[in-house]
C-alpha positions as a LaTeX table, in Angstrom:
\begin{tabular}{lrrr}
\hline
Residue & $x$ (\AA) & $y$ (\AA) & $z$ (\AA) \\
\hline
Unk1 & 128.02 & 39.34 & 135.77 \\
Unk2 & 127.39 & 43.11 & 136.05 \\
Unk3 & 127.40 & 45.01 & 132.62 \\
Unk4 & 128.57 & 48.22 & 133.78 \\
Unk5 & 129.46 & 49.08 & 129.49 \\
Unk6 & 126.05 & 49.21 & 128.73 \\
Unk7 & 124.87 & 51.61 & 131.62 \\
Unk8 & 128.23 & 53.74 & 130.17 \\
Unk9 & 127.03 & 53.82 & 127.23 \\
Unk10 & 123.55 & 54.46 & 127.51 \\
Unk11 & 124.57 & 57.24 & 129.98 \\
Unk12 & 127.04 & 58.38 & 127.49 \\
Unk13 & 124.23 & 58.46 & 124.78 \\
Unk14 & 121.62 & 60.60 & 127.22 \\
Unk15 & 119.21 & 57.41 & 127.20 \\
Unk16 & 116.96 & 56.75 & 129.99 \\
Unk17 & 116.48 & 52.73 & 130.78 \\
Unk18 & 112.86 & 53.65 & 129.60 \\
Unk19 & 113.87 & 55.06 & 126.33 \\
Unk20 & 116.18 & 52.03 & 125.49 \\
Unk21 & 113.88 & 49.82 & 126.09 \\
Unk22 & 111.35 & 50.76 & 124.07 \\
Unk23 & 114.02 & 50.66 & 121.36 \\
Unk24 & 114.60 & 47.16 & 122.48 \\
Unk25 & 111.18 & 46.20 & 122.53 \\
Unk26 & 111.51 & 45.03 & 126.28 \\
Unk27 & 109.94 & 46.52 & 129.51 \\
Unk28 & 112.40 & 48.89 & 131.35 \\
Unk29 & 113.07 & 46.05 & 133.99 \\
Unk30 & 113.96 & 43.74 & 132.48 \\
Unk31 & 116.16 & 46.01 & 130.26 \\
Unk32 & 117.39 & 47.22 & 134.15 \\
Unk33 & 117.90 & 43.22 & 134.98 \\
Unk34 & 120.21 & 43.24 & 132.03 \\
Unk35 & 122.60 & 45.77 & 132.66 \\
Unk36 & 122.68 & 44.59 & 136.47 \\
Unk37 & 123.36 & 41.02 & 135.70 \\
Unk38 & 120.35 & 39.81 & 137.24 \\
Unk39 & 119.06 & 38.08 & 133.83 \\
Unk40 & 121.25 & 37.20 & 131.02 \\
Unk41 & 120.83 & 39.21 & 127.40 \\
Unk42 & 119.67 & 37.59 & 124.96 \\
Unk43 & 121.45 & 37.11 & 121.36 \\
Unk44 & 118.73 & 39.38 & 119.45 \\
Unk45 & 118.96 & 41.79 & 122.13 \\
Unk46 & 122.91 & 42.30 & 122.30 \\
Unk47 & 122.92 & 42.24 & 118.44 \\
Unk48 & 119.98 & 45.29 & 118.84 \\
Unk49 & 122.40 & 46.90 & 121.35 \\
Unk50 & 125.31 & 46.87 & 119.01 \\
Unk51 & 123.74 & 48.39 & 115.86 \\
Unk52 & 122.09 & 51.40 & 118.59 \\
Unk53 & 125.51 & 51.49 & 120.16 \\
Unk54 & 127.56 & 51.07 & 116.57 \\
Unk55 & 129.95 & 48.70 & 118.16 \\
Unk56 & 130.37 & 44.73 & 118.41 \\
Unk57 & 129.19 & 42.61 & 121.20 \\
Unk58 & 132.59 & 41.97 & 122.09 \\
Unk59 & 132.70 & 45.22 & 123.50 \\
Unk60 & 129.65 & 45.28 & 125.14 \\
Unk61 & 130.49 & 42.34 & 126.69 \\
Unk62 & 133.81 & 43.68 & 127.95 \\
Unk63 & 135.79 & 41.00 & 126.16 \\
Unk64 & 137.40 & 44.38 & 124.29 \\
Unk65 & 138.74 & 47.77 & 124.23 \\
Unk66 & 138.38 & 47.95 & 120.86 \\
Unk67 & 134.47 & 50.25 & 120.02 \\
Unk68 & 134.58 & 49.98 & 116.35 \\
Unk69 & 132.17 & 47.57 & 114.92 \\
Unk70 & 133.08 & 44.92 & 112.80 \\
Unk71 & 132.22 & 44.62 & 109.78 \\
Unk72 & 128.08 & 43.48 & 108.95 \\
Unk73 & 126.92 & 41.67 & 106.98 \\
Unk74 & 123.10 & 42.80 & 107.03 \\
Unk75 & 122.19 & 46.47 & 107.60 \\
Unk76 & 119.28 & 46.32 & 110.54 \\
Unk77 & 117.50 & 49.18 & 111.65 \\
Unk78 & 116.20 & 49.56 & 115.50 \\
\hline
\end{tabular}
């Protein structure tokens, strides 16, 4: 499965792969192998994406139009 959201939205947030990364706490390729499908993401890492991203995993996952977040339960910083 190919994650073309998250390249999107990284684009769409002037990130390099290198910068999100390091926000992730990954290398850059694996962070590449991610949004090409070639490994698949880890919980911590989608739940990382969604708080950077303020949206749900649903979304990132493509299993919804809908960007707004829903509603958290614990406020995480990354």
């Amino acid at each position: 499965m190919r994650y073309a959201r998250l390249r999107n939205l990284r684009e769409d947030n002037d990130l390099t792969q290198k910068q999100l990364a390091a926000r992730l706490q990954c290398s850059q390729r694996i962070y590449s192998d991610y949004e090409t499908g070639k490994v698949g993401i880890p919980t911590e890492i989608l739940i990382r994406l969604a708080i950077v991203y303020d949206t749900s995993i649903d979304y990132l996952l493509d299993m919804t139009d809908e960007k707004a977040p829903y509603a958290r339960k614990l406020k995480i910083q990354v």
